[in-house]
PDB file of N, CA, C, O and CB in Angstrom:
ATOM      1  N   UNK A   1       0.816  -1.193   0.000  1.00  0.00           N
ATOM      2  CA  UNK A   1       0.000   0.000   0.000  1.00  0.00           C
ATOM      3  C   UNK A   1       0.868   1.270   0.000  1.00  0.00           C
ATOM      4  O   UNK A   1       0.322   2.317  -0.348  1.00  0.00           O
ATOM      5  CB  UNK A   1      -0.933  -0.009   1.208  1.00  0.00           C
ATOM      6  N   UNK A   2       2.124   1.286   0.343  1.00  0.00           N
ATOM      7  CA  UNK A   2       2.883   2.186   0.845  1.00  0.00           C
ATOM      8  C   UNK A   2       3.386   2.402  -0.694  1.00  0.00           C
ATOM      9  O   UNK A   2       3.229   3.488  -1.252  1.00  0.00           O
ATOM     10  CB  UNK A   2       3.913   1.754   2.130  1.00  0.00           C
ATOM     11  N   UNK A   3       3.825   1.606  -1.154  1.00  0.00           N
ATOM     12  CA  UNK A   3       4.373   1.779  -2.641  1.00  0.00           C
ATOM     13  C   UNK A   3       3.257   2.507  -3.237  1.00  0.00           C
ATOM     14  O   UNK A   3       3.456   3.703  -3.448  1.00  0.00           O
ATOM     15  CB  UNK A   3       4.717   0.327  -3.508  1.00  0.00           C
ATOM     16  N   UNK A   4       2.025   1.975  -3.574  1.00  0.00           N
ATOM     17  CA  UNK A   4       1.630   2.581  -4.238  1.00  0.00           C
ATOM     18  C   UNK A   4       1.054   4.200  -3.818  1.00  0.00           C
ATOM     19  O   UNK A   4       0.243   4.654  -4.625  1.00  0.00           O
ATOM     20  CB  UNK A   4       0.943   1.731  -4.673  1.00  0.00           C
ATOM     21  N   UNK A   5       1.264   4.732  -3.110  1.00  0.00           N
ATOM     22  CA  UNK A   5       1.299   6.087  -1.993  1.00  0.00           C
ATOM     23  C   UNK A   5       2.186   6.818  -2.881  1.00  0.00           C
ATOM     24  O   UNK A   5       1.847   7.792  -3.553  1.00  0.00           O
ATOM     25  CB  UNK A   5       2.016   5.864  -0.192  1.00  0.00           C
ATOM     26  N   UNK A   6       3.548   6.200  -2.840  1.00  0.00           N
ATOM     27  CA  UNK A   6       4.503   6.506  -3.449  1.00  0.00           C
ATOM     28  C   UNK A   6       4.572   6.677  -5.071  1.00  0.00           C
ATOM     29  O   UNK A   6       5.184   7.612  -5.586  1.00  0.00           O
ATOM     30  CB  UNK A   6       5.237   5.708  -3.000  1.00  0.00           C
ATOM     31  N   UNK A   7       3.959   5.790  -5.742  1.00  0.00           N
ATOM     32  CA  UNK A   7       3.874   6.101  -6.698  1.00  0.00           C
ATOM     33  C   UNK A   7       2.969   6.900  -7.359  1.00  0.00           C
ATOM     34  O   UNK A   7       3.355   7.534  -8.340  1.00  0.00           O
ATOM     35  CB  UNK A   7       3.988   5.374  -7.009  1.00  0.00           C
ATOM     36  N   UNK A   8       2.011   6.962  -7.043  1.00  0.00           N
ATOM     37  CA  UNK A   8       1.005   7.924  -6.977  1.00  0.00           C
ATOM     38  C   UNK A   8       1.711   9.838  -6.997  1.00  0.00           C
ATOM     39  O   UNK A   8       1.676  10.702  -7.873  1.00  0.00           O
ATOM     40  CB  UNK A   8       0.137   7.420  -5.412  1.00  0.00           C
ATOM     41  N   UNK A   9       2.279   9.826  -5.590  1.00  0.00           N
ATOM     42  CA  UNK A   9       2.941  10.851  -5.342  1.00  0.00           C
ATOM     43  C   UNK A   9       3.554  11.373  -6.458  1.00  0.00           C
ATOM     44  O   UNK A   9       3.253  12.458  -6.955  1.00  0.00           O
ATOM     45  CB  UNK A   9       3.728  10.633  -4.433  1.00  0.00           C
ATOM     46  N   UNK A  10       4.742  10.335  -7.025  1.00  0.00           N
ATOM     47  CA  UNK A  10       5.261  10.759  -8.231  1.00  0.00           C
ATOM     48  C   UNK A  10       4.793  10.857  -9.422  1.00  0.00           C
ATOM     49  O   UNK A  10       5.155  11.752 -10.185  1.00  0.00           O
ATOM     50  CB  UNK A  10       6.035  10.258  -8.417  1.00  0.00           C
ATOM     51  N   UNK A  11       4.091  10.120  -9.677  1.00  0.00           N
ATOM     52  CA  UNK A  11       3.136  10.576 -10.725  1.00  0.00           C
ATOM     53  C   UNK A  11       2.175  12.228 -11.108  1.00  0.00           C
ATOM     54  O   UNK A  11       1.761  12.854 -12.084  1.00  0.00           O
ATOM     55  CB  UNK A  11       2.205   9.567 -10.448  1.00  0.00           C
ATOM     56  N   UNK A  12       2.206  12.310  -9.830  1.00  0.00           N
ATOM     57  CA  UNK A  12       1.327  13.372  -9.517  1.00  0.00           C
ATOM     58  C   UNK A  12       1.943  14.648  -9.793  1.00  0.00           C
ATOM     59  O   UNK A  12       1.453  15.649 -10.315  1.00  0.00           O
ATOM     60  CB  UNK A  12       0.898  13.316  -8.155  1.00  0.00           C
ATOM     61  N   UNK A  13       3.033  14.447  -9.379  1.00  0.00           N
ATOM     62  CA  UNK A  13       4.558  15.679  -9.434  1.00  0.00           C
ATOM     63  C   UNK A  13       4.959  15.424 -10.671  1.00  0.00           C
ATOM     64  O   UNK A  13       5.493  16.490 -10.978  1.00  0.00           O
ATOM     65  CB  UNK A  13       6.104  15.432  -8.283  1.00  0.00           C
ATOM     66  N   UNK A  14       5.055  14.727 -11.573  1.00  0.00           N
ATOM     67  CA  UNK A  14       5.629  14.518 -12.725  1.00  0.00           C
ATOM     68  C   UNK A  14       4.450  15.191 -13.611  1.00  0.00           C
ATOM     69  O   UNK A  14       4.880  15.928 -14.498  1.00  0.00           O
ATOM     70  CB  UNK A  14       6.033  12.946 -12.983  1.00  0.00           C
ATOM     71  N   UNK A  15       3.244  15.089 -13.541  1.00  0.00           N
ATOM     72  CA  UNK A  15       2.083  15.145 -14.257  1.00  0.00           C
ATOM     73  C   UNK A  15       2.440  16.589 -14.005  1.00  0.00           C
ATOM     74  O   UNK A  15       2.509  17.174 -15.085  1.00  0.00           O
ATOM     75  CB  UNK A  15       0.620  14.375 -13.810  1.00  0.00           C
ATOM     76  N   UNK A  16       2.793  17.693 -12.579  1.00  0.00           N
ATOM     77  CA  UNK A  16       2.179  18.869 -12.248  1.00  0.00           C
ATOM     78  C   UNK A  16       3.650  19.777 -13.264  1.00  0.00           C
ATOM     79  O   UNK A  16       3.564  20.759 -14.002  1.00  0.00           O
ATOM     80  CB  UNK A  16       1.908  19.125 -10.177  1.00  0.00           C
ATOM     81  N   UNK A  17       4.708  19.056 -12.936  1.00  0.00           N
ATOM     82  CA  UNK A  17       5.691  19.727 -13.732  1.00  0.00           C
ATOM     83  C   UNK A  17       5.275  19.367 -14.929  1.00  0.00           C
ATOM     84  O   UNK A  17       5.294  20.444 -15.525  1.00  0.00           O
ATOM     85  CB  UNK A  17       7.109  19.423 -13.493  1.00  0.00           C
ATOM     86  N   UNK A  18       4.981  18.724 -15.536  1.00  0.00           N
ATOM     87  CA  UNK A  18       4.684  18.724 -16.838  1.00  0.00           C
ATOM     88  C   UNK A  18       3.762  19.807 -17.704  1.00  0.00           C
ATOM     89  O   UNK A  18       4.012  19.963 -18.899  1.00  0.00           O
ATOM     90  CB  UNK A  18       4.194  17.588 -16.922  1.00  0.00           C
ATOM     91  N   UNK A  19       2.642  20.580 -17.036  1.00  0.00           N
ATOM     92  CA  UNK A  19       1.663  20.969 -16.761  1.00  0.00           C
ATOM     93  C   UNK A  19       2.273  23.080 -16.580  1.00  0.00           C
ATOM     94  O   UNK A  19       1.807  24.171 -16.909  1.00  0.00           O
ATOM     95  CB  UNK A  19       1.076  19.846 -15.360  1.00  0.00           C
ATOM     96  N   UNK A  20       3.340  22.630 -15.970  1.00  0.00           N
ATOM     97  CA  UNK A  20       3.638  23.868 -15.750  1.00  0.00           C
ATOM     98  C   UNK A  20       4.930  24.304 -16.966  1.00  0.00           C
ATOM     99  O   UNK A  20       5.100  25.376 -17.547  1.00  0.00           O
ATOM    100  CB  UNK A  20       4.041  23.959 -14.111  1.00  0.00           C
ATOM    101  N   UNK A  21       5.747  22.954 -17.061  1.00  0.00           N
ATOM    102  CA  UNK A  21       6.440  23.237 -18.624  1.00  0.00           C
ATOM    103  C   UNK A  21       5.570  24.356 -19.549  1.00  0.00           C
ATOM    104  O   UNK A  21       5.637  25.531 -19.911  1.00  0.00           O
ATOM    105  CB  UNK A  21       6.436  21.627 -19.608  1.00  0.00           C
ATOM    106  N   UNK A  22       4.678  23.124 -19.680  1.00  0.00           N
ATOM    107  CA  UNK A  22       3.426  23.464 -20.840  1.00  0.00           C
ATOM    108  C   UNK A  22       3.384  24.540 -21.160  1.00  0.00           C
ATOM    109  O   UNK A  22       3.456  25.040 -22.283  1.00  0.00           O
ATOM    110  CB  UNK A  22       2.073  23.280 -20.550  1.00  0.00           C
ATOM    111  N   UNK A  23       3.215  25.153 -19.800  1.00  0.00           N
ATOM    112  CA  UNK A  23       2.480  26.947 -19.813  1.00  0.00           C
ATOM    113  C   UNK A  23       3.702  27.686 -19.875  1.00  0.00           C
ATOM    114  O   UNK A  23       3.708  28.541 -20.761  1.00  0.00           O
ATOM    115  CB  UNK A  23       1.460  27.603 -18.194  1.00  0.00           C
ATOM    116  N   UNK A  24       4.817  27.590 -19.131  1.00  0.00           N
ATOM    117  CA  UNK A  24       5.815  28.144 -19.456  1.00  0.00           C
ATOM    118  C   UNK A  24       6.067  28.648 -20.703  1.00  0.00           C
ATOM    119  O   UNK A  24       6.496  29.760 -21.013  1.00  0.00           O
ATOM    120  CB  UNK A  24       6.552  27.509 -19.178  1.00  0.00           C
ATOM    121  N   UNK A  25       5.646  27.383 -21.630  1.00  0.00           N
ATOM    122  CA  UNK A  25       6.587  27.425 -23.406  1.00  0.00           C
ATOM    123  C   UNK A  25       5.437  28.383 -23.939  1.00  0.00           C
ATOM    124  O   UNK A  25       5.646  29.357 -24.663  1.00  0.00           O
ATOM    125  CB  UNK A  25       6.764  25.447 -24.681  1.00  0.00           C
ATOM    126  N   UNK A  26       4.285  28.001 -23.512  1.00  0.00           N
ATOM    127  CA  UNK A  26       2.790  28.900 -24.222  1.00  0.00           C
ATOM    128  C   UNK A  26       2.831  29.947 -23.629  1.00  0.00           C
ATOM    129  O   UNK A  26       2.078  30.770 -24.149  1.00  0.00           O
ATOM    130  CB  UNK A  26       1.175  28.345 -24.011  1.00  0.00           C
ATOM    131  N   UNK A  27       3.479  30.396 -22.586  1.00  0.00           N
ATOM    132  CA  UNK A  27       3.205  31.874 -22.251  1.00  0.00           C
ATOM    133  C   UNK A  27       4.512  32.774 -23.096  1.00  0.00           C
ATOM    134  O   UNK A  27       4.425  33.975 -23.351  1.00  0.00           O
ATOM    135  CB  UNK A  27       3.245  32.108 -20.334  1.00  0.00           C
ATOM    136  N   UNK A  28       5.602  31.981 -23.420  1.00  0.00           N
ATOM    137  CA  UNK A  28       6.935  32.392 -24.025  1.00  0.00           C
ATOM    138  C   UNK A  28       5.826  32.227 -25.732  1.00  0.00           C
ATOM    139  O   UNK A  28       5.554  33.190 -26.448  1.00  0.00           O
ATOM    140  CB  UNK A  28       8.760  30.999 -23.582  1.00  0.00           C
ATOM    141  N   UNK A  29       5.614  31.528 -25.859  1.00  0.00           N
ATOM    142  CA  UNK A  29       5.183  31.187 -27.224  1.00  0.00           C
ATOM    143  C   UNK A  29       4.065  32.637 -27.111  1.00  0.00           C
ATOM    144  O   UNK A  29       4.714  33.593 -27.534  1.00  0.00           O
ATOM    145  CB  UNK A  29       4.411  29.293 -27.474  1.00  0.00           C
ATOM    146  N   UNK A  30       2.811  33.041 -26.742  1.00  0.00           N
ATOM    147  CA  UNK A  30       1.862  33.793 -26.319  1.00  0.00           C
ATOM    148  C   UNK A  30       2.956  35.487 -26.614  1.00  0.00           C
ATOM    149  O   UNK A  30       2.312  36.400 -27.131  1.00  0.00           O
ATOM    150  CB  UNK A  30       1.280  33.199 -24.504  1.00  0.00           C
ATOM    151  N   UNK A  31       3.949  35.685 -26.399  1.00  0.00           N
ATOM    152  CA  UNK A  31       3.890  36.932 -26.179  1.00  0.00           C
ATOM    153  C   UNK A  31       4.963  37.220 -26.999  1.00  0.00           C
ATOM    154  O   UNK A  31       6.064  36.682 -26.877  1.00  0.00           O
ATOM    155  CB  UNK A  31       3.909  37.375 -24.822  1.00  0.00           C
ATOM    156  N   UNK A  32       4.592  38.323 -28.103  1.00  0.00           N
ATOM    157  CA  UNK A  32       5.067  38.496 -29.271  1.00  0.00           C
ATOM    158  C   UNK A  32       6.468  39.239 -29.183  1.00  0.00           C
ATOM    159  O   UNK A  32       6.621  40.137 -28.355  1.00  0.00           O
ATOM    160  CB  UNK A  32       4.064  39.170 -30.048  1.00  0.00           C
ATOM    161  N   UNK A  33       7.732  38.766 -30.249  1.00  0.00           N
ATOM    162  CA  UNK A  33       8.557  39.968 -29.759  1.00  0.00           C
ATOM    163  C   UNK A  33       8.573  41.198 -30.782  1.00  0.00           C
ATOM    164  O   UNK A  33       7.769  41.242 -31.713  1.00  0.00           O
ATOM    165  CB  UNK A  33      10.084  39.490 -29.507  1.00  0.00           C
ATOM    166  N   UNK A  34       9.066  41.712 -30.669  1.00  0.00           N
ATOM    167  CA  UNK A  34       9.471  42.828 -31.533  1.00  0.00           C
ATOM    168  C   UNK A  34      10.254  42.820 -32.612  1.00  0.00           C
ATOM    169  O   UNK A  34      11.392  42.370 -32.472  1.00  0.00           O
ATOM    170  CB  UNK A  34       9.984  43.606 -30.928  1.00  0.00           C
ATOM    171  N   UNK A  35       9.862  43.270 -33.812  1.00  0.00           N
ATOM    172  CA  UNK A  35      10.704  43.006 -35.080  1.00  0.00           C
ATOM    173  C   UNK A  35      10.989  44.761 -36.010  1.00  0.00           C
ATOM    174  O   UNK A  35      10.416  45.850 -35.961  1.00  0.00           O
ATOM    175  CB  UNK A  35       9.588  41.661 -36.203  1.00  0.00           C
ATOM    176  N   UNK A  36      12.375  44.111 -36.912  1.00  0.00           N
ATOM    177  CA  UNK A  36      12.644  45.750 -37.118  1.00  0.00           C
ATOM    178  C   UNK A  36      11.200  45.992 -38.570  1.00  0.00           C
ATOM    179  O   UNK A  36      10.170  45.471 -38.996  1.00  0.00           O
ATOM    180  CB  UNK A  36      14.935  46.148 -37.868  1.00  0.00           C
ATOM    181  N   UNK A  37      11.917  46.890 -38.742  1.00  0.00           N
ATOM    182  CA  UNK A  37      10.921  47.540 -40.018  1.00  0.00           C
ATOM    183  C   UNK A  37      11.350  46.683 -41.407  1.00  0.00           C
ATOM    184  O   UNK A  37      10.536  46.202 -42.196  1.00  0.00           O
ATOM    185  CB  UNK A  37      11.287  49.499 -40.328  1.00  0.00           C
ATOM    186  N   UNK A  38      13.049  46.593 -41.539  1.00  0.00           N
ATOM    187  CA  UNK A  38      13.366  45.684 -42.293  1.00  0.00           C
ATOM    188  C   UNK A  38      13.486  44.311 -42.264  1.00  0.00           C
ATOM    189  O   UNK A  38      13.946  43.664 -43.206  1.00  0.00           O
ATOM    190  CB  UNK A  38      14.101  45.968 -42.545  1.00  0.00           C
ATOM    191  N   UNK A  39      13.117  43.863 -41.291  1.00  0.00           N
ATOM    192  CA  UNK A  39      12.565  42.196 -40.810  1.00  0.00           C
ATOM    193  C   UNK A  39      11.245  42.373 -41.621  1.00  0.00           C
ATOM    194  O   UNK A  39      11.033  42.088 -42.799  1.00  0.00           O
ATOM    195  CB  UNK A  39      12.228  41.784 -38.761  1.00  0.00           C
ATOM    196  N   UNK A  40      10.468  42.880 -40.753  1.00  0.00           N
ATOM    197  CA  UNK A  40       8.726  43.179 -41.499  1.00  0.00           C
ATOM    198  C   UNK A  40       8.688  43.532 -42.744  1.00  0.00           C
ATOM    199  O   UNK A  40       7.516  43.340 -43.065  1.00  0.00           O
ATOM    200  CB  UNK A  40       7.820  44.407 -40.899  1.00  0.00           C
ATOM    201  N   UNK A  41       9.380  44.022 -43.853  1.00  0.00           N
ATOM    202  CA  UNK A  41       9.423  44.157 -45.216  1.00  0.00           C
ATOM    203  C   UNK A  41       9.764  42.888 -45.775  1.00  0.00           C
ATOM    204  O   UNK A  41       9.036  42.377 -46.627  1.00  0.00           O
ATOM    205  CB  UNK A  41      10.314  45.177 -45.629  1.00  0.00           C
ATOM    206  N   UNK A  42      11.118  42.172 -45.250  1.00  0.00           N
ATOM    207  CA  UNK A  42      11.415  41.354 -45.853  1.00  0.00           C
ATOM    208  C   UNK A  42      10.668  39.602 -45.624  1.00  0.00           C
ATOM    209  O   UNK A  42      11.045  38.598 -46.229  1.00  0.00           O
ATOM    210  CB  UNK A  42      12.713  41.614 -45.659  1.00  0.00           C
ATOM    211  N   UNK A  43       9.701  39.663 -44.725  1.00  0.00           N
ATOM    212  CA  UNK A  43       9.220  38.964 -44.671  1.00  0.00           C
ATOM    213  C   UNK A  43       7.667  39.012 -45.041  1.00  0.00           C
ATOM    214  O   UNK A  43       6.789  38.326 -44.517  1.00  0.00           O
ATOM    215  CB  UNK A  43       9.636  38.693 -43.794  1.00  0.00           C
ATOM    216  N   UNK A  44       7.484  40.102 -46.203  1.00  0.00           N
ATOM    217  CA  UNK A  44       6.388  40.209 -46.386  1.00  0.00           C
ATOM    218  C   UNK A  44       4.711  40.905 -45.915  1.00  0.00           C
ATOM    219  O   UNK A  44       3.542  40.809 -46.287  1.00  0.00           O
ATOM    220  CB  UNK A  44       6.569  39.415 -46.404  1.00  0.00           C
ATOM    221  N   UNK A  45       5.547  41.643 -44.840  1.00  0.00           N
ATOM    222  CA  UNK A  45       4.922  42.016 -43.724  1.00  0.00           C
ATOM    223  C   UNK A  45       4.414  43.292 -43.954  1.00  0.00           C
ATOM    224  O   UNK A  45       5.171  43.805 -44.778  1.00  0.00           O
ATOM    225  CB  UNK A  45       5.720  41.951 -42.611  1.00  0.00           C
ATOM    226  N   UNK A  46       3.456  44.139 -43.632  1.00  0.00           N
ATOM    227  CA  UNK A  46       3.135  45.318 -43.554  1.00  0.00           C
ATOM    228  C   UNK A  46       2.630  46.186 -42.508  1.00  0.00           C
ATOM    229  O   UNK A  46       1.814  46.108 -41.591  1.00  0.00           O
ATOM    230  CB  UNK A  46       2.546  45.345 -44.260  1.00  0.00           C
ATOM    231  N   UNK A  47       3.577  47.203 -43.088  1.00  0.00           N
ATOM    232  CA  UNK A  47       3.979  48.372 -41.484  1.00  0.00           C
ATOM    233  C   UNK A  47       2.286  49.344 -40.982  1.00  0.00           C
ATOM    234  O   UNK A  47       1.935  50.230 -41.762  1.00  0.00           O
ATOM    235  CB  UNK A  47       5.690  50.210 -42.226  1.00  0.00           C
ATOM    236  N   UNK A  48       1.646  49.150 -40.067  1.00  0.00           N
ATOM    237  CA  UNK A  48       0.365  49.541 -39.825  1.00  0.00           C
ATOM    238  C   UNK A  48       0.936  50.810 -38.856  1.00  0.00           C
ATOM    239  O   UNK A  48       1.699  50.493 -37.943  1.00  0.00           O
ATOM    240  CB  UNK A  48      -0.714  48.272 -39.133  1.00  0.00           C
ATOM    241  N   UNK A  49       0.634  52.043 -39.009  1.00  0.00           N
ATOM    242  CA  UNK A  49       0.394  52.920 -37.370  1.00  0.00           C
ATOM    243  C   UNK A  49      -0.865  52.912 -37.112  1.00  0.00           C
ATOM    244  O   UNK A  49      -1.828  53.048 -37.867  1.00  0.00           O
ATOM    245  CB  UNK A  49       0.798  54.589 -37.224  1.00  0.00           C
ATOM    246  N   UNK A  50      -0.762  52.634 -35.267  1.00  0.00           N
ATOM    247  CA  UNK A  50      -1.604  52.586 -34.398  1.00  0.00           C
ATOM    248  C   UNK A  50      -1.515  53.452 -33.799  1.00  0.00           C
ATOM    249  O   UNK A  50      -0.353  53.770 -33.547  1.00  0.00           O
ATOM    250  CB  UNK A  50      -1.675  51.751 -33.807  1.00  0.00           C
ATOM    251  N   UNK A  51      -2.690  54.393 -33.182  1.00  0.00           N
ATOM    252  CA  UNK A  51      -2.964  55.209 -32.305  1.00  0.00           C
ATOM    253  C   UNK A  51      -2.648  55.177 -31.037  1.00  0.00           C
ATOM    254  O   UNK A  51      -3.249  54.364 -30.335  1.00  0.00           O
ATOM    255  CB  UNK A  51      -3.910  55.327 -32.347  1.00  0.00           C
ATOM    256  N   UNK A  52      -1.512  56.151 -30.360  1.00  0.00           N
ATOM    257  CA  UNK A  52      -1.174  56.043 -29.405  1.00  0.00           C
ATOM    258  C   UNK A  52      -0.349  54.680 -28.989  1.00  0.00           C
ATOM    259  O   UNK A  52      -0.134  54.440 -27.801  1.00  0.00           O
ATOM    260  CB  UNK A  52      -2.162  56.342 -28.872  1.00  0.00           C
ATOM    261  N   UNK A  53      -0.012  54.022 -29.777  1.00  0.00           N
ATOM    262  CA  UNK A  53       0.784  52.357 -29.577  1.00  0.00           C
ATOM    263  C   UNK A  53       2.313  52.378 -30.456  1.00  0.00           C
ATOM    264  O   UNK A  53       3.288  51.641 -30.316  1.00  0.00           O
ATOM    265  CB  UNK A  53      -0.440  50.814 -30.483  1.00  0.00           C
ATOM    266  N   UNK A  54       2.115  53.399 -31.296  1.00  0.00           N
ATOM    267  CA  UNK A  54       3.236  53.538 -32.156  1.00  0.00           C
ATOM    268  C   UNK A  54       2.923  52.709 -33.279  1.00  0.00           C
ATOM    269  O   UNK A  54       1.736  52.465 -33.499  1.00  0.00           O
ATOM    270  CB  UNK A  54       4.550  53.175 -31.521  1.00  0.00           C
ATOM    271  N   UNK A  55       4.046  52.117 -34.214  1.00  0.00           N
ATOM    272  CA  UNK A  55       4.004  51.490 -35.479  1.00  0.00           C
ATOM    273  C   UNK A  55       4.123  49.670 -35.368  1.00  0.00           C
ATOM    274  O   UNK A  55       4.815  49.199 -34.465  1.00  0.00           O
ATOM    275  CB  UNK A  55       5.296  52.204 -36.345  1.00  0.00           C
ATOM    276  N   UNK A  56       3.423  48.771 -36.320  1.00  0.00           N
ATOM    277  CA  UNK A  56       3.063  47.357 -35.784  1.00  0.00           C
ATOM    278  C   UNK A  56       3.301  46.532 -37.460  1.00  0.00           C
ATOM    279  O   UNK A  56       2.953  46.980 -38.553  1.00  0.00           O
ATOM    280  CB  UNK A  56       1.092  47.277 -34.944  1.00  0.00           C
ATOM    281  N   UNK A  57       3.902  45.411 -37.204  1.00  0.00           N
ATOM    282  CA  UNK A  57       4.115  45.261 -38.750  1.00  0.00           C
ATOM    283  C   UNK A  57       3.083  43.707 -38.559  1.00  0.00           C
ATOM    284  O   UNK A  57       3.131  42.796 -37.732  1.00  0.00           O
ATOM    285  CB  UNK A  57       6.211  45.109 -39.449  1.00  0.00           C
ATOM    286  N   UNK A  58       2.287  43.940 -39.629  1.00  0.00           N
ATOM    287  CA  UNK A  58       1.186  43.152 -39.697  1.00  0.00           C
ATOM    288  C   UNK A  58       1.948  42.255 -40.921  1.00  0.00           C
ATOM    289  O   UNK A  58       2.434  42.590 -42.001  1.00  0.00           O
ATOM    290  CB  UNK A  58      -0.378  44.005 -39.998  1.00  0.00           C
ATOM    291  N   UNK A  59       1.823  41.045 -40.276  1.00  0.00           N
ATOM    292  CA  UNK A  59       2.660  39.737 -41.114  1.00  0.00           C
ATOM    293  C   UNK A  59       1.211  38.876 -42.068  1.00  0.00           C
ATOM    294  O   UNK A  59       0.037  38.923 -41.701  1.00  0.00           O
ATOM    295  CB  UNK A  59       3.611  38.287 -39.549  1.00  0.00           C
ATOM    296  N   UNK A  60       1.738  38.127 -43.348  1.00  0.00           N
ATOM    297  CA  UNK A  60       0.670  37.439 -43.907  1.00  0.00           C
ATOM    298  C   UNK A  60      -0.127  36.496 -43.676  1.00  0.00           C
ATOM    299  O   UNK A  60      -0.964  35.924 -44.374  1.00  0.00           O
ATOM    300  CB  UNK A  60       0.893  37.154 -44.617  1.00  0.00           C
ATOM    301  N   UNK A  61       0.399  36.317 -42.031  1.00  0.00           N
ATOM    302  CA  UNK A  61      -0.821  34.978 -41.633  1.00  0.00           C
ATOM    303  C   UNK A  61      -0.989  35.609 -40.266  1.00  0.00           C
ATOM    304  O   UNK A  61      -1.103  34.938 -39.241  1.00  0.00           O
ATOM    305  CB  UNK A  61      -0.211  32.942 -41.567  1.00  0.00           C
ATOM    306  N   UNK A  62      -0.997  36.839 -40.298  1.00  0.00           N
ATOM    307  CA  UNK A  62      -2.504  37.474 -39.451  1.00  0.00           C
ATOM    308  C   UNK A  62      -2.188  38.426 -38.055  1.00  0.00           C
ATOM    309  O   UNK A  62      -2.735  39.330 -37.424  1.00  0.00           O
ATOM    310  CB  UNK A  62      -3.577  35.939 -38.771  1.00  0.00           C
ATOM    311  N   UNK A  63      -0.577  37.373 -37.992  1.00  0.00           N
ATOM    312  CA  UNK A  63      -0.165  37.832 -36.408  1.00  0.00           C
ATOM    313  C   UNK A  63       0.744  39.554 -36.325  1.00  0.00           C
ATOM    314  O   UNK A  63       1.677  39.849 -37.072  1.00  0.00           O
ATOM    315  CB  UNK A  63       1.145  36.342 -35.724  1.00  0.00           C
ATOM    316  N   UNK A  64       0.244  40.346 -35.389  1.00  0.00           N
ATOM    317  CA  UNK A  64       0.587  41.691 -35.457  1.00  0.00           C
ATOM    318  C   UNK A  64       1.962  41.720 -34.409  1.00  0.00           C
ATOM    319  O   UNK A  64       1.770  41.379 -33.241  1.00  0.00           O
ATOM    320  CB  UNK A  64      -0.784  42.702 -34.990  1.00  0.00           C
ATOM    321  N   UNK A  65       2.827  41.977 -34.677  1.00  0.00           N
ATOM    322  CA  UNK A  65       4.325  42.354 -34.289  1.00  0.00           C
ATOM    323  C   UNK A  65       4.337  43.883 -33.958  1.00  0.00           C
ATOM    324  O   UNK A  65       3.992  44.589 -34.906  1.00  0.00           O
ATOM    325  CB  UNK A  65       5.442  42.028 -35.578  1.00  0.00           C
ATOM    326  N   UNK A  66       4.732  44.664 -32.571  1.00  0.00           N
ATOM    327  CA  UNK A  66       5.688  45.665 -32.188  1.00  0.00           C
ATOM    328  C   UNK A  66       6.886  46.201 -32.762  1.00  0.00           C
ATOM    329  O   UNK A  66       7.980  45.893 -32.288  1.00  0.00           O
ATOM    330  CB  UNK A  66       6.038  45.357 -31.261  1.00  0.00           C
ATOM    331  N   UNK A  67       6.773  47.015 -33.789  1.00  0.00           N
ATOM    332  CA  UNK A  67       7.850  47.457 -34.552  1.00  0.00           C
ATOM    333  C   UNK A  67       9.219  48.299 -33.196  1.00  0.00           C
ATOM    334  O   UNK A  67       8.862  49.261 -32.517  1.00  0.00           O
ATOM    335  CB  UNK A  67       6.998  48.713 -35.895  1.00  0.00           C
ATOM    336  N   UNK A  68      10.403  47.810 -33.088  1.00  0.00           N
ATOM    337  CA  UNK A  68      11.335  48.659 -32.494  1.00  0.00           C
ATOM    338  C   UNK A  68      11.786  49.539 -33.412  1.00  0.00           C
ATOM    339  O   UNK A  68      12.622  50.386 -33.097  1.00  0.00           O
ATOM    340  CB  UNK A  68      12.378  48.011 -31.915  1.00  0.00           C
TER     341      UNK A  68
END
């Protein structure tokens, strides 16, 4: 009975780190970085100004980038 206490335990901790990897990579993955003006040209991208946010280079599959 004790073993399986034990294994349980670890399972449980293995499952919770796993769980928190996860979100780690999706919150790194989730938050966009910043690209130059000539990154965003050369990748097809187009330079949008936003109000009060500054300039954003809008890429061809949808996702909006922070111009530095």
């Amino acid at each position: 009975m004790r073993m399986r206490r034990i294994l349980g335990l670890a399972l449980a901790a293995a499952t919770l780190a796993g769980v928190s990897a996860v979100g780690a990579v999706g919150a790194a993955a989730a938050s966009s970085p910043n690209i130059s003006r000539d990154d965003c040209t050369a990748a097809g991208g187009q330079i949008v100004s936003r109000p009060y946010a500054g300039d954003a280079c809008v890429l061809p599959d949808g996702t909006t980038q922070a111009i530095t």
